[in-house]
N, C-alpha and C positions, 0 to 999 in steps of 0.2 A: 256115512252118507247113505247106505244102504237104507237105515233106520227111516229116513226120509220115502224112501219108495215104499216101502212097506207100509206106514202113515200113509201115503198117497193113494196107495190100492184100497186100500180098508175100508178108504173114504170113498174111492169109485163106485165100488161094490156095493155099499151099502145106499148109494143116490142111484145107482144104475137097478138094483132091486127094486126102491122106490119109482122109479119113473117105468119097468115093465110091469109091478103089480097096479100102479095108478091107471096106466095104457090100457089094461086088463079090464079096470074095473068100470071105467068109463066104457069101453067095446060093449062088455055084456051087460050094464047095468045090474047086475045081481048083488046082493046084500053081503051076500061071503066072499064074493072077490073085494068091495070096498072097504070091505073088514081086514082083508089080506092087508091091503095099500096101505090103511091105517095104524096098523102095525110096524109096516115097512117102514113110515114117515118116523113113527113113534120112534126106531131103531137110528135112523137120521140122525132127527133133531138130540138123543141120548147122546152122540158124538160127540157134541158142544158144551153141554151139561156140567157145570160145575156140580160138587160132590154136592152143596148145598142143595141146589136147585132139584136135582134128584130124590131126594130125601123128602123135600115138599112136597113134591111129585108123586112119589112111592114109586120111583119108575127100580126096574128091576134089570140093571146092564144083563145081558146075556152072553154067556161066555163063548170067547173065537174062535 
């Protein structure tokens, strides 16, 4: 069961990155903070991602 909270956190953390660097970049309107967000989301949506999907992608999982 633990296996599940830890799946859960991963998933917090990485929407909860997502929604302070978006926070961020909307506040200061600067080009490298909505760069940041972009990345954030990128790291998100990679969560969901079948191996396929990735691969069309070119996305590159980054290790935890």
């Amino acid at each position: 069961m633990s296996n599940v909270v830890v799946l859960e956190d991963h998933v917090s953390k990485a929407w909860n990155a997502y929604l302070s660097a978006k926070s961020l970049a909307d506040s200061t309107g600067k080009i490298e903070d909505g760069i940041a967000a972009g990345r954030a989301h990128a790291r998100w949506l990679g969560l969901f991602m079948t191996e396929d999907q990735r691969e069309f992608v070119g996305f590159e999982r980054a290790s935890a």
